[in-house]
C-alpha positions as MATLAB code, in Angstrom:
seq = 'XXXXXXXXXXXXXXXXXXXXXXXXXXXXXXXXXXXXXXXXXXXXXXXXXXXXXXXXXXXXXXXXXXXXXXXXXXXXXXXXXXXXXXXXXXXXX';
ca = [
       5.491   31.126  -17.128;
       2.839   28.297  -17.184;
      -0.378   28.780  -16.131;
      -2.796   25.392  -15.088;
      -6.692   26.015  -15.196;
      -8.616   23.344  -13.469;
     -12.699   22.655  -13.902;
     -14.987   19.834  -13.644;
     -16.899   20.095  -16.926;
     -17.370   22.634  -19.834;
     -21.076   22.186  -20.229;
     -21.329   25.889  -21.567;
     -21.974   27.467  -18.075;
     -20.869   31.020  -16.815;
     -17.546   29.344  -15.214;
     -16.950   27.298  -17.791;
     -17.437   29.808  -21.052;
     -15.122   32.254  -18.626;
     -12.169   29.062  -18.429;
     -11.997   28.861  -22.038;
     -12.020   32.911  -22.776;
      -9.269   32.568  -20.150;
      -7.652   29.699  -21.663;
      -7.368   30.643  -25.196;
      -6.493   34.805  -24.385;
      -3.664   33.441  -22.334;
      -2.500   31.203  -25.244;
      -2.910   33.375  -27.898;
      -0.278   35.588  -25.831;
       2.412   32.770  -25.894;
       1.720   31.973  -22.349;
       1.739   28.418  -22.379;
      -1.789   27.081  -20.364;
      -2.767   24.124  -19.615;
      -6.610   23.365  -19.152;
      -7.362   20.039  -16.315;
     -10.736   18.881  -16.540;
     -12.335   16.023  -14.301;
     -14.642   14.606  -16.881;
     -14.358   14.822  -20.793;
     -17.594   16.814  -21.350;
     -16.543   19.492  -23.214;
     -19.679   21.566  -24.955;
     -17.861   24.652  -25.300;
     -15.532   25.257  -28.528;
     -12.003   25.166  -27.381;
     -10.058   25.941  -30.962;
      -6.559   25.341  -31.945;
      -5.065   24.683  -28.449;
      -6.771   20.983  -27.962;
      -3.273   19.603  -27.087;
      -3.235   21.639  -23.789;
      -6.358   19.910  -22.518;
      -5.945   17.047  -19.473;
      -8.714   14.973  -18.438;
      -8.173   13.468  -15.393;
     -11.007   10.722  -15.832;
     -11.278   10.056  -19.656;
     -13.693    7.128  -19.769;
     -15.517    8.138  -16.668;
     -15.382    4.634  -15.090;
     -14.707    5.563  -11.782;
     -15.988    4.116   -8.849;
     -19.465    5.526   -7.841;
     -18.338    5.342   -4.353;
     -17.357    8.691   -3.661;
     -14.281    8.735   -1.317;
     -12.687    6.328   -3.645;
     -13.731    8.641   -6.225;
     -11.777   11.435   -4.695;
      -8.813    9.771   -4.107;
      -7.869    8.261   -7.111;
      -8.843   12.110   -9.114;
      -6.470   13.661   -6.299;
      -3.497   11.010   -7.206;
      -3.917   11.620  -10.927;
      -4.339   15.443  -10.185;
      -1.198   15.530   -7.738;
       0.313   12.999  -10.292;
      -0.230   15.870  -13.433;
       0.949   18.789  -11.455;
       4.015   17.134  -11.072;
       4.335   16.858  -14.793;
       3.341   20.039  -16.150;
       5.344   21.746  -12.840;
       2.595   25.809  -13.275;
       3.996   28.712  -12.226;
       0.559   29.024  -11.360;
      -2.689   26.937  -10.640;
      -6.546   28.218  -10.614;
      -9.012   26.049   -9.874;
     -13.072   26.970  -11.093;
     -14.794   24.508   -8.840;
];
């Protein structure tokens, strides 16, 4: 089984603290999980399992235009899923 979690951000929120207990539980019980984030801001301590982290925009140097935006996160989210093929996919947006 694979498991992909998908957030914007890890500023240290309520959703995002609850990702990473999610994240690293999951891991630590051999089910291999995968964590997609949008933007690299990650203020929450992720551990040992760093490698499983995707960022979808890594320099953040999108276009500010917004439907742009969208579309070119969608292709490189459609584009990842593909990849990494999860039995299952949650998304904390």
């Amino acid at each position: 089984m694979k498991i992909a979690l998908f957030i914007d951000i890890l500023i240290g929120g309520g959703a995002g603290r609850s990702v990473v207990t999610l994240f690293k539980a999951l891991n630590k019980e051999g089910i291999e999980t995968h964590l997609i984030l949008i933007d690299p801001i990650i203020r929450t301590p992720i551990g040992e399992f760093e490698n499983n982290i995707h960022i979808l925009n890594p320099k953040r140097n999108l276009p500010k235009f917004k439907p742009i935006k969208h579309k070119i996160l969608a292709y490189r989210l459609k584009t990842l899923i593909k990849e990494l093929n999860p039995t299952i996919f949650i998304s904390n947006l």
